[in-house]
Backbone as JSON, one array per atom type, in Angstrom:
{
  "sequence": "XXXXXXXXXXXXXXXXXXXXXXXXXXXXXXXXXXXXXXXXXXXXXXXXXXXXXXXXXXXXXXXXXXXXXXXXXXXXXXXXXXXXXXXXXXXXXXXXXXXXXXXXXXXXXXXXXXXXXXXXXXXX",
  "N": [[-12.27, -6.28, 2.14], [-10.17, -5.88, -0.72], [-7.73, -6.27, -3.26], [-8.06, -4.59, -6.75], [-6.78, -4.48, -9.18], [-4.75, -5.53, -11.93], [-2.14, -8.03, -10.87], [-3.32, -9.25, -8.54], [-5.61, -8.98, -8.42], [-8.86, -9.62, -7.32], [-8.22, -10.38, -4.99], [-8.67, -11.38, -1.26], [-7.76, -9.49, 1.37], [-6.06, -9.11, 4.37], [-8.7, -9.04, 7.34], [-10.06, -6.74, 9.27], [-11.8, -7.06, 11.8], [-12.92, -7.33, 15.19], [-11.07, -6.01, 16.82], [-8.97, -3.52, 18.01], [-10.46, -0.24, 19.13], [-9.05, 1.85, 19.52], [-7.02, 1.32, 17.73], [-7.88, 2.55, 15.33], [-7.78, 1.89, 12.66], [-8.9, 2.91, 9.49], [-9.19, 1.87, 6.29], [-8.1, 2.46, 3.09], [-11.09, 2.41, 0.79], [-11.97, 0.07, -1.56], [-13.18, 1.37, -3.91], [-12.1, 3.93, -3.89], [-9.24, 3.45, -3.86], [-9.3, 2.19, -6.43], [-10.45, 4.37, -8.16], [-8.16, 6.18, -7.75], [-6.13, 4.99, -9.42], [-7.32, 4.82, -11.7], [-7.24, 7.49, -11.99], [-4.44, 8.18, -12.16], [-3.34, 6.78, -14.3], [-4.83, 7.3, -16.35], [-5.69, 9.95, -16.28], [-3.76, 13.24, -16.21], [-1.24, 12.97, -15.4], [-0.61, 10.43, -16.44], [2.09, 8.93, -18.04], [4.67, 6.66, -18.7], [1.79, 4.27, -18.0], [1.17, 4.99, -14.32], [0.94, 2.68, -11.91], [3.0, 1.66, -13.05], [6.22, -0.1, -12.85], [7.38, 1.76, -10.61], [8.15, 3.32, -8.27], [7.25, 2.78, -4.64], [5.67, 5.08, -1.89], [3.87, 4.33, 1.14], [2.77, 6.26, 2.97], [1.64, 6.46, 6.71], [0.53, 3.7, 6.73], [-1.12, 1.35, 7.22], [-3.57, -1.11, 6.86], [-1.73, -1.54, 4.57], [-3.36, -1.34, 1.6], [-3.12, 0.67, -0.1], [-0.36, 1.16, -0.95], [-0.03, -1.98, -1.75], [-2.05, -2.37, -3.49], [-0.45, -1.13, -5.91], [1.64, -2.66, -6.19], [0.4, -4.77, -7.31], [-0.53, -4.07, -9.5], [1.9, -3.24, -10.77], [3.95, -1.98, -10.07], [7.31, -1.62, -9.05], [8.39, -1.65, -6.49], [7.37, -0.98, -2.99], [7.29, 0.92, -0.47], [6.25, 0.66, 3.1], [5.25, 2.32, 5.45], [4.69, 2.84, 8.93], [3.71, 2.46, 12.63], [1.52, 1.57, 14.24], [1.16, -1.29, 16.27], [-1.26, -2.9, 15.34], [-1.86, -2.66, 12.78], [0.13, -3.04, 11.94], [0.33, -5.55, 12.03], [-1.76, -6.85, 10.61], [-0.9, -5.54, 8.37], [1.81, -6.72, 7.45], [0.68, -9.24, 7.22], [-0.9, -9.08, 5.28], [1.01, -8.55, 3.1], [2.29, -10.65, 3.39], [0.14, -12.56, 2.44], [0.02, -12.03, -0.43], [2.34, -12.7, -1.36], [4.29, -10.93, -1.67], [6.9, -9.97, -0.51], [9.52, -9.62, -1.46], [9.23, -7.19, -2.9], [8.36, -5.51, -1.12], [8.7, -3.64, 1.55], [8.99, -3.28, 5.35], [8.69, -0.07, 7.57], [8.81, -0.03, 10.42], [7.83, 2.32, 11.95], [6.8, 5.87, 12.99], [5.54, 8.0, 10.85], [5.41, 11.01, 10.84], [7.91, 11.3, 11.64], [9.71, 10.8, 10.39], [12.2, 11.72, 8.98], [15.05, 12.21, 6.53], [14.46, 9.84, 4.37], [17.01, 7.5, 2.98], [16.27, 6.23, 0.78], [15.01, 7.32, -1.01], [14.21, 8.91, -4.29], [10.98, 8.37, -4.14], [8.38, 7.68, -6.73], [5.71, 7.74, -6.92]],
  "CA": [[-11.33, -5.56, 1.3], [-9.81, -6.7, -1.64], [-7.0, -6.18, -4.66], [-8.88, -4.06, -7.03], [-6.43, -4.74, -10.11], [-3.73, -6.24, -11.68], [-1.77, -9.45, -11.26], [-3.81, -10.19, -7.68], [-6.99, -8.79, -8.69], [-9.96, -10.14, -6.55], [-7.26, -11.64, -3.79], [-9.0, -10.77, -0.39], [-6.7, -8.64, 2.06], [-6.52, -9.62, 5.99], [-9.63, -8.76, 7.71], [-9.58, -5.8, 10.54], [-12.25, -8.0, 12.62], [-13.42, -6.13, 16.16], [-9.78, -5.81, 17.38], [-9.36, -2.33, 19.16], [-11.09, 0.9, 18.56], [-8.57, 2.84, 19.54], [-6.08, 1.44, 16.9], [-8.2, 3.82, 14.44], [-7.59, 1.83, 11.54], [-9.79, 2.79, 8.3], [-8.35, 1.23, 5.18], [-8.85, 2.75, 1.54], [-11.68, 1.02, 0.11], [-12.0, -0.48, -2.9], [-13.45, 2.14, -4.91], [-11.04, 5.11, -3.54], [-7.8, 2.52, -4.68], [-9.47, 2.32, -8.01], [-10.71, 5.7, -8.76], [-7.13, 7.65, -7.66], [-5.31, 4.73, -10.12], [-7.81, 5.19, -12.84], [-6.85, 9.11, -12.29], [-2.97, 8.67, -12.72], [-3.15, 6.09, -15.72], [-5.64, 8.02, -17.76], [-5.86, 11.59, -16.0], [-2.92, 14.37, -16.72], [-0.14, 12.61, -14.83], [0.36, 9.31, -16.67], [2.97, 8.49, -19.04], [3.76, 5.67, -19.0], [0.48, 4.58, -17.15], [1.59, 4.58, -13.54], [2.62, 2.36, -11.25], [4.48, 0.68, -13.79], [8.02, 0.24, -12.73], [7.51, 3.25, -10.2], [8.23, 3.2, -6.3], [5.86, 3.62, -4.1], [5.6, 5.43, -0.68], [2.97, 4.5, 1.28], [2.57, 6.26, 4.45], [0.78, 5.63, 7.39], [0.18, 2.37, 5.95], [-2.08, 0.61, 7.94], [-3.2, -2.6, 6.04], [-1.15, -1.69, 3.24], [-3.94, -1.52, 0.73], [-2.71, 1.08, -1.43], [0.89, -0.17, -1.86], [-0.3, -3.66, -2.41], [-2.66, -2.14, -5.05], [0.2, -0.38, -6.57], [2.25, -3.79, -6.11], [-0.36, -5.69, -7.95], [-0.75, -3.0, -10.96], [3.0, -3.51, -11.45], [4.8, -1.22, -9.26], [8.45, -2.56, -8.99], [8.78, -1.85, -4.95], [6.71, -0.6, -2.38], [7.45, 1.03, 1.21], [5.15, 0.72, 3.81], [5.79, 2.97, 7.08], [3.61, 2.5, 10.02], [3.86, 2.34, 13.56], [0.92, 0.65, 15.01], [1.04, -2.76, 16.22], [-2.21, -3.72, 15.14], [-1.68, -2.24, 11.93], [1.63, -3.7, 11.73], [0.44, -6.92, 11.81], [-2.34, -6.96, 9.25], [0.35, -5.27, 6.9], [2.86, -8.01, 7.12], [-0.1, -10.58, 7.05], [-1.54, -8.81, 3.6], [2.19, -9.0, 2.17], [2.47, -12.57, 2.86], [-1.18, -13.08, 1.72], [0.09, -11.67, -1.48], [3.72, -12.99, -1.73], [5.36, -9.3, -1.87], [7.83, -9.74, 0.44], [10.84, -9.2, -2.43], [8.9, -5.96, -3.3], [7.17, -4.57, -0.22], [9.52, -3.09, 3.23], [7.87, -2.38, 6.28], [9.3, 0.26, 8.51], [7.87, 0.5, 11.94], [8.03, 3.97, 12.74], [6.13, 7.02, 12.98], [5.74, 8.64, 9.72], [5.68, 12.21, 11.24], [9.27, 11.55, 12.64], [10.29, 9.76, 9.32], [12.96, 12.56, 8.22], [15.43, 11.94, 5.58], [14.99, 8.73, 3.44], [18.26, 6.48, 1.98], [16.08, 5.44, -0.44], [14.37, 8.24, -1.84], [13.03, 9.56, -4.27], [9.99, 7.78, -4.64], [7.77, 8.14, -7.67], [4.58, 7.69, -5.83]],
  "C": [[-10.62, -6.55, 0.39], [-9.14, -6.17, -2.67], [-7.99, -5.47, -5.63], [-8.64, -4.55, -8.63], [-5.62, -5.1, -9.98], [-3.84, -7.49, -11.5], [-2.69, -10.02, -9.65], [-4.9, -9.66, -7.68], [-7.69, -9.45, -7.93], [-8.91, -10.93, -5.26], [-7.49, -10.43, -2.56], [-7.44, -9.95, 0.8], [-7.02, -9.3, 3.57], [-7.74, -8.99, 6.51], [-9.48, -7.76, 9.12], [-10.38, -6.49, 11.22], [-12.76, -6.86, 13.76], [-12.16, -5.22, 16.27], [-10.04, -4.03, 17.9], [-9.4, -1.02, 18.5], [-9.56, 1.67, 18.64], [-7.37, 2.67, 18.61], [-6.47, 2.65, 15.6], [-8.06, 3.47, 12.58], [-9.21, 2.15, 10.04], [-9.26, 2.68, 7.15], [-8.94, 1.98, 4.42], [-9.37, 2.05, 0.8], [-11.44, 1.06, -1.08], [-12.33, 0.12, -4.2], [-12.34, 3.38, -4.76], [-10.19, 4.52, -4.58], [-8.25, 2.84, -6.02], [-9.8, 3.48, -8.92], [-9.37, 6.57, -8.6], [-6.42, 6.43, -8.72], [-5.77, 4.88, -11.31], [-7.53, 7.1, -13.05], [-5.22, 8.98, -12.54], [-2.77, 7.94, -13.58], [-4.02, 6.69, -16.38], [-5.56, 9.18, -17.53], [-4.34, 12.39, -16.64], [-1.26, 13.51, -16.22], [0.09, 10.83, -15.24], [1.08, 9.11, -18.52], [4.09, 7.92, -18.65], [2.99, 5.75, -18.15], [0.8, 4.06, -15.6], [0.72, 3.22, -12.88], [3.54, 1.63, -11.61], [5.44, 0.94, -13.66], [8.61, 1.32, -11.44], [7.74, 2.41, -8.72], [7.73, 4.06, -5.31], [6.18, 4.01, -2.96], [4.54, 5.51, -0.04], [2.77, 5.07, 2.78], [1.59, 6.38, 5.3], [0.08, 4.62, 6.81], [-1.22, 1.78, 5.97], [-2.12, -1.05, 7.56], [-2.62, -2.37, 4.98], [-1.63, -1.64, 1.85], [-3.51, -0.39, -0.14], [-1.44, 0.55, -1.77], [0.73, -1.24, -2.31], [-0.56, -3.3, -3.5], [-1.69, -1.67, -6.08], [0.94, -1.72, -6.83], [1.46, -4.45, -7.39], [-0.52, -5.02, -9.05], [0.56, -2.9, -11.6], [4.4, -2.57, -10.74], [6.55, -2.32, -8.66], [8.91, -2.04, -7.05], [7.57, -0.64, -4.17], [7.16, -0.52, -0.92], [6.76, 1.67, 2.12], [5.54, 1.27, 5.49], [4.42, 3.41, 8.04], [4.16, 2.09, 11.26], [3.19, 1.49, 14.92], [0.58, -0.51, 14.94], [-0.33, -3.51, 15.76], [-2.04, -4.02, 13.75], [-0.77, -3.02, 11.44], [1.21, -5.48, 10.77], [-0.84, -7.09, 10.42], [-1.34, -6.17, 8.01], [1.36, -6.04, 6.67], [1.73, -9.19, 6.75], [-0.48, -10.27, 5.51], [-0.17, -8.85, 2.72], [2.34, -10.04, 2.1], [1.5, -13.06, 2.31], [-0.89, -13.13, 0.05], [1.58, -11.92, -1.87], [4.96, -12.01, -2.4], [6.29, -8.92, -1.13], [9.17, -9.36, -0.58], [10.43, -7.9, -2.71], [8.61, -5.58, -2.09], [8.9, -4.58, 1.06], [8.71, -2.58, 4.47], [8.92, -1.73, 7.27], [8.42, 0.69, 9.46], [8.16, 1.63, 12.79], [7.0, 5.07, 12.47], [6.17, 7.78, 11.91], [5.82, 10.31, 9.83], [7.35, 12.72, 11.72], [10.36, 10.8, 11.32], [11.59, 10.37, 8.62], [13.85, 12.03, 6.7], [15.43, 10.31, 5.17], [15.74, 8.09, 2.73], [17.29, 6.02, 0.15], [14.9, 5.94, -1.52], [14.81, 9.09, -2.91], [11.71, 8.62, -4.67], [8.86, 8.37, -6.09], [6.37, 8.19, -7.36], [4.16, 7.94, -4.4]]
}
């Protein structure tokens, strides 16, 4: 997996490796990321061409690969809510991989149980 665009373009992401089935992780590959941002910068819903400037919500995170991508396309903050420790940790490892710790938040919680947000509304 890997940055798709943007300022970290080709900059690999942590690697999920065997580690344990039952964490369940399946990341959004590389073509998904790029085909839903080529749909909100050219399709019906961009002006300007998102995620410029916008704030992102990414939930159930996992490795973080769409916020990052949104990070790296110009997105001025990104919050990443996730609960599982495996998960956890390749999503803090792909923020430090990518030096987004001033932009990126990780909250470790259950996104089903996530109720009202302080710091909403997100634009993404």
């Amino acid at each position: 997996m890997r940055i798709v665009a943007g300022r970290h373009r080709g900059r690999p992401l942590a690697a999920l490796g065997g580690g344990d089935p039952a964490a369940h992780l399946r990341p959004t590959s590389d073509r998904v990321r790029e085909s839903l941002f080529n749909l909100l910068a050219h399709g019906p819903y961009g002006a300007p061409p998102p995620p410029e400037g916008r704030r992102v919500l990414d939930l159930f995170a996992g490795t973080g690969a769409l916020g990052l991508e949104a990070l790296s396309r110009g997105a001025a903050q990104a919050r990443f809510v996730e609960n599982g420790a495996k998960a956890l940790g390749l999503l803090r490892e792909n923020i430090a991989r990518l030096g987004a710790g001033e932009a990126a938040r990780v909250l470790a919680t259950d996104a089903t149980r996530l109720g009202p947000c302080p710091e909403a509304p997100f634009d993404l």
